[in-house]
C-alpha positions as CSV (number, residue, x, y, z in Angstrom):
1,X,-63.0,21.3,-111.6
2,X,-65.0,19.4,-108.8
3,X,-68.0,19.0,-107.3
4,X,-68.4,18.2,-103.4
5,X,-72.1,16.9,-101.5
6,X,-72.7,14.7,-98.7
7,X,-74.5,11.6,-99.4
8,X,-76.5,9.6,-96.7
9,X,-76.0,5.7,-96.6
10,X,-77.1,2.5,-95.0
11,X,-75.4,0.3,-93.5
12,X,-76.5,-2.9,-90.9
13,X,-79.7,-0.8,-90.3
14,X,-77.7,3.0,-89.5
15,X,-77.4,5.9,-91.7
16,X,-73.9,6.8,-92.1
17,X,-72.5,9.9,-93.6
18,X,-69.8,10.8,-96.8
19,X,-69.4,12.8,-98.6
20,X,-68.3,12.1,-102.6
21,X,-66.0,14.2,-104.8
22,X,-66.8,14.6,-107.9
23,X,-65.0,15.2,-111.1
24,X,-66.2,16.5,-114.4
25,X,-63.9,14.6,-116.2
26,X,-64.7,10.5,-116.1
27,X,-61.8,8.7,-114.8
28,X,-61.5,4.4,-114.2
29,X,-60.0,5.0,-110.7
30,X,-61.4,5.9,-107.4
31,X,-60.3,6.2,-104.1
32,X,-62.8,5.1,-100.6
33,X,-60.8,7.0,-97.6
34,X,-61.9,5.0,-94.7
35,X,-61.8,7.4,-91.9
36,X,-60.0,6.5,-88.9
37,X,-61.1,6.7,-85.0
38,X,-63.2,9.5,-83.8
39,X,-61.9,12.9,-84.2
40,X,-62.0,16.6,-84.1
41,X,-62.2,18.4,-87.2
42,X,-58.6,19.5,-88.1
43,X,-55.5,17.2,-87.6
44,X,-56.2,14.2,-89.4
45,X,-59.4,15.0,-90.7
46,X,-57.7,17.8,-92.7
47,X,-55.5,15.6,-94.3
48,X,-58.4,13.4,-95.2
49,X,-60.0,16.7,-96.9
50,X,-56.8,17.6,-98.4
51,X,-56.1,14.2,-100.1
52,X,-59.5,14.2,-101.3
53,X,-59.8,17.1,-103.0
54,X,-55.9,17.1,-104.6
55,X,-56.9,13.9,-106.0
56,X,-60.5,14.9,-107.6
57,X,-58.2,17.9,-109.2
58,X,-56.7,15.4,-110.9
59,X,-59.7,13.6,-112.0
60,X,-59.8,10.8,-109.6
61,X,-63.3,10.8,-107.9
62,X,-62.8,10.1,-104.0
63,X,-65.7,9.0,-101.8
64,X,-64.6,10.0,-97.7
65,X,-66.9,8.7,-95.1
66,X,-67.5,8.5,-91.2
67,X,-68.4,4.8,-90.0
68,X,-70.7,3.7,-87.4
69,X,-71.4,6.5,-84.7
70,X,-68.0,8.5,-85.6
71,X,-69.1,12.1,-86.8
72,X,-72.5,12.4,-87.9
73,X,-73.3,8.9,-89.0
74,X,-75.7,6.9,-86.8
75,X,-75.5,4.4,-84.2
76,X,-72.5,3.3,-80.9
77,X,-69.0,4.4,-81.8
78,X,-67.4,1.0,-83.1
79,X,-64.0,0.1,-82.4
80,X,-61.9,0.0,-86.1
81,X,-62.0,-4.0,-85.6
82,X,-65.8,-4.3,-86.5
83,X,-66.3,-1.7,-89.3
84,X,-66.0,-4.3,-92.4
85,X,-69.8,-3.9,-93.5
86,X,-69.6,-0.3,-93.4
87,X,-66.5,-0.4,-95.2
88,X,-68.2,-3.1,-97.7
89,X,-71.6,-0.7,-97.9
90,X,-69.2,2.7,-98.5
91,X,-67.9,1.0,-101.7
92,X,-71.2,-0.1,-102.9
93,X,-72.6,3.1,-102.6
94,X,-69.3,4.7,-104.0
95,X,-69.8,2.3,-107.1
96,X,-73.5,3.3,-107.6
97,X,-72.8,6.9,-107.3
98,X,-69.9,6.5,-109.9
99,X,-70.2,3.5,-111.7
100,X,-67.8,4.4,-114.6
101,X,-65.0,3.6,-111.6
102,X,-63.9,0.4,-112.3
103,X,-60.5,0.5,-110.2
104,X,-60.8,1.0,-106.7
105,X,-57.9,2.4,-104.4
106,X,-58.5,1.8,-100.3
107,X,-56.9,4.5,-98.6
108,X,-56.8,4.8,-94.7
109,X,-54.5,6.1,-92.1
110,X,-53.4,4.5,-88.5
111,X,-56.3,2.4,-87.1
112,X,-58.3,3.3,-90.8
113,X,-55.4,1.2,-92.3
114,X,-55.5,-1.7,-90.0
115,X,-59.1,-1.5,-90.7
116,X,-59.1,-1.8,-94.5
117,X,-56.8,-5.0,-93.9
118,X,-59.3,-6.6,-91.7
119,X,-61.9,-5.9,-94.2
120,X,-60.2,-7.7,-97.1
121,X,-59.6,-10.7,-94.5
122,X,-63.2,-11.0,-94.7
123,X,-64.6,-9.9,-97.8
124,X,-63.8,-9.8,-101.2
125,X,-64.5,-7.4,-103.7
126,X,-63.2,-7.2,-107.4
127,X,-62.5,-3.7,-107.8
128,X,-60.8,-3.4,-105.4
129,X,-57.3,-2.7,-107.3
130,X,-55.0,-0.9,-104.8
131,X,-54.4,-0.5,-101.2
132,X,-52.8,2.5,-99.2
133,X,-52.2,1.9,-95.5
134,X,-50.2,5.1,-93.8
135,X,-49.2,4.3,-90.6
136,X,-50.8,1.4,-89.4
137,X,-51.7,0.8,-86.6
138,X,-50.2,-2.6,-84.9
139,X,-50.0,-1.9,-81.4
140,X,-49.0,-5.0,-78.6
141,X,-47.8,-4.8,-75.4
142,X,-43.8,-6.1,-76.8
143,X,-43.5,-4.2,-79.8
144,X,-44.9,-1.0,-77.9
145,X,-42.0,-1.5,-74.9
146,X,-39.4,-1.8,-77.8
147,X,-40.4,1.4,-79.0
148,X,-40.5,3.2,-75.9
149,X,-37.2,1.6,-75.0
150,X,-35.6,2.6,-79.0
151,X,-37.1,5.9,-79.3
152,X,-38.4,8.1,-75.6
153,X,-36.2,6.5,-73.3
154,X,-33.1,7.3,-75.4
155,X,-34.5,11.2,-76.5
156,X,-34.7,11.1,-72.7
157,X,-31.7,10.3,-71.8
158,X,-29.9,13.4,-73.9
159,X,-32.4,15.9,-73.1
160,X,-30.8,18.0,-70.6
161,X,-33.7,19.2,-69.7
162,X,-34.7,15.6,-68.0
163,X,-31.4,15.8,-66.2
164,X,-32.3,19.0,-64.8
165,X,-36.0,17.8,-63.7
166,X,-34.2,14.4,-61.9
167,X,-31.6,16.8,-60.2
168,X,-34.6,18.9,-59.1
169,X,-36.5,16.5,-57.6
170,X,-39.0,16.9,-60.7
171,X,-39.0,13.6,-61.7
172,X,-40.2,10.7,-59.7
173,X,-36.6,8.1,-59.9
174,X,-38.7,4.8,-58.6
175,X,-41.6,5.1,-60.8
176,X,-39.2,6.0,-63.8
177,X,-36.9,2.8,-63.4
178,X,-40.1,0.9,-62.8
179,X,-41.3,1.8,-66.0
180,X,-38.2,1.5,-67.5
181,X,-37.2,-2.1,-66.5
182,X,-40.9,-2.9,-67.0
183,X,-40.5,-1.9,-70.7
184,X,-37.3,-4.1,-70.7
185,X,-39.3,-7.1,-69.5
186,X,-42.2,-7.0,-72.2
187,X,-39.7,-6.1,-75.0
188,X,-38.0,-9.2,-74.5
189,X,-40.7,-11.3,-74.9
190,X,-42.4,-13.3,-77.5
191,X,-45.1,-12.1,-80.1
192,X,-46.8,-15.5,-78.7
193,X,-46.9,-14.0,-74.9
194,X,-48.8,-10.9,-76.2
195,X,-50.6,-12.6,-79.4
196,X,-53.3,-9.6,-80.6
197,X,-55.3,-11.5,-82.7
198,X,-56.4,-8.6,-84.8
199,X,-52.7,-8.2,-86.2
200,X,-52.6,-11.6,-87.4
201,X,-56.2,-10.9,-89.1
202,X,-54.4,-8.0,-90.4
203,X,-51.2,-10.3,-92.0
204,X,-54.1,-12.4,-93.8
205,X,-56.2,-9.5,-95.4
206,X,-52.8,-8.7,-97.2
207,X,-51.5,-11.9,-97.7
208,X,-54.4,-12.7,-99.8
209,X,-55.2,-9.1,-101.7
210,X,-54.1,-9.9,-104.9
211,X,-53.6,-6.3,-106.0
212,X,-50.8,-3.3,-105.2
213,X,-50.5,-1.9,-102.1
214,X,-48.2,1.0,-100.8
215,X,-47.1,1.1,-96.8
216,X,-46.4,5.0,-96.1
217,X,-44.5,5.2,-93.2
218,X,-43.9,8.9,-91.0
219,X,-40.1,9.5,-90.1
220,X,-41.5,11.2,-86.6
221,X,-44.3,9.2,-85.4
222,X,-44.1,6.1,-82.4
223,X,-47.0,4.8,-84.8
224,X,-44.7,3.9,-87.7
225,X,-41.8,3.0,-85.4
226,X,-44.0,0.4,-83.9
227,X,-45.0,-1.1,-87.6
228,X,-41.4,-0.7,-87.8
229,X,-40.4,-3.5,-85.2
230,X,-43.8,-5.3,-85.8
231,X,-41.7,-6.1,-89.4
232,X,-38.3,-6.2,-88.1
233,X,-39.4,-9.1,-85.1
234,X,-41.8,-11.1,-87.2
235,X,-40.8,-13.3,-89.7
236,X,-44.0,-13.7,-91.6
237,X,-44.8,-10.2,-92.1
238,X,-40.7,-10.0,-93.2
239,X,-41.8,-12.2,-95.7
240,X,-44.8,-10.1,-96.9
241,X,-43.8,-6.8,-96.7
242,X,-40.4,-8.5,-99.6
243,X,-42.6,-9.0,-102.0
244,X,-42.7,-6.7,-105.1
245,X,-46.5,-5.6,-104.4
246,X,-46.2,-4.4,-100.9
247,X,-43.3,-2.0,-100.8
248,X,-42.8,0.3,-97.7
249,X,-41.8,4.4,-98.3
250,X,-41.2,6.3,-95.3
251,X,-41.4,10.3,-95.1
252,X,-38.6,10.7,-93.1
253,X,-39.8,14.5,-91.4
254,X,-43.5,13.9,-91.4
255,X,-45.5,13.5,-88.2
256,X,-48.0,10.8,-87.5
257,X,-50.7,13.6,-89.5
258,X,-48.4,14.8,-92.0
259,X,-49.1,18.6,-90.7
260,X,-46.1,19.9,-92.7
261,X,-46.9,21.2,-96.4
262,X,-44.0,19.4,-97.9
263,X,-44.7,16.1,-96.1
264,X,-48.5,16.4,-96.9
265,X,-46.9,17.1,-100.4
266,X,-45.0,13.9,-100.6
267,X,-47.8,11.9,-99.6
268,X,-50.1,13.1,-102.4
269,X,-47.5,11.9,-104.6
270,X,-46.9,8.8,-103.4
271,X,-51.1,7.9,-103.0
272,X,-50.2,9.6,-107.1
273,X,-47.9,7.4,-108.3
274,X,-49.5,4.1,-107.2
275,X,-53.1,5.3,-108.1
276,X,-52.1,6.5,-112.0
């Protein structure tokens, strides 16, 4: 059995909105879903429901909120790389609302994930126990090209229905192959030429989190492809992503959403496994 209500919070000044679910039975562990970028109210946001109320089923109390000026929380929409206090102020209030939790788990997906990994660049926080990051998002202007170049120009390329658009006259040649060869250039340069700073904020926040943290990777989504050649072309994050605590499990049908039952499945039991 659980029990669902919203709860109104400050943060920086602005009232921002979650809402906690509650279990009847006391569990240690809790999970803060950090919401990602605004929204409508299915696609990802039904996930974030979903996961939320299979894990208070299973007596794991989950606190789900909307940060600064996404849904109905006050204030300007702010961009995922500025939300650390209302990350910080979510698991403060998550703590006082519960405070037999003493093991937190960090869940976000896409920019949400990035987003929990800038926080803990920043701040610190001792209950913090576990972190799970599905889909992150990494995107630069050399790791985007190689994706385009690895995964839509080659779909493209045996679709026979792109063949029969180009034959047609359907699809503009010169714009395609400057695209294409512009792709080529800025997939064959260095991380240094297109350095995004938040990234390497990112690399430190996990560096330096000294508890377990899953990667949960989609099998169909240029998201996780991108993370995908963020790791493959970068040393450092090679490195991290070795060690023991920061293993990587891809879903190999699941969209960027996980809209299929049996993908949405598999992720509960991942988020499961680490959790218990």
């Amino acid at each position: 059995m659980m029990l669902e209500r919203g709860v109104v919070f400050q943060s920086q000044g602005k009232q921002l909105v979650g809402v906690l679910h509650q279990t009847v039975q006391k569990s240690n562990n809790g999970v803060v879903i950090v919401v990602g970028g605004p929204q409508t109210r299915v696609g990802s946001h039904r996930l974030f429901v979903y996961i939320a109320r299979a894990l208070a089923v299973q007596g794991i109390a989950v606190f789900r909120f909307d940060y600064s000026g996404a849904g109905d929380s006050e204030g300007e929409i702010a961009d995922f790389e500025h939300i650390q206090y209302d990350i910080n102020d979510a698991i403060n209030t998550f703590e006082q609302l519960q405070p037999h939790v003493k093991h937190i788990t960090l869940w976000g997906l896409c920019d949400a994930a990035s987003a929990i990994l800038l926080y803990l660049n920043e701040f610190e926080h001792d209950k913090v126990n576990n972190l799970i990051l599905v889909n992150p998002w990494v995107r630069q202007a050399s790791t985007q090209a190689r994706v385009y170049l690895k995964s839509y120009y080659t779909k493209r390329i045996f679709n026979r229905s792109f063949w029969k658009k180009l034959f047609n006259g359907k699809v503009n040649f010169i714009n395609s192959l400057k695209e294409l060869l512009e792709n080529k250039r800025l997939s064959n340069s260095t991380a240094a030429e297109h350095r995004t700073p938040f990234i390497e904020a990112m690399y430190q926040g996990l560096a330096q989190f000294k508890g377990e943290s899953l990667i949960i990777l989609s099998g169909n989504d240029l998201t996780a492809d991108e993370f995908n050649v963020l790791v493959e072309n970068n040393k450092q994050w090679q490195q991290l992503i070795l060690q023991s605590l920061n293993p990587i499990k891809t879903v190999a049908l699941a969209d960027h959403t996980f809209s299929d039952a049996a993908c949405k499945e598999k992720l509960l039991k991942l988020t499961l496994e680490l959790i218990e």
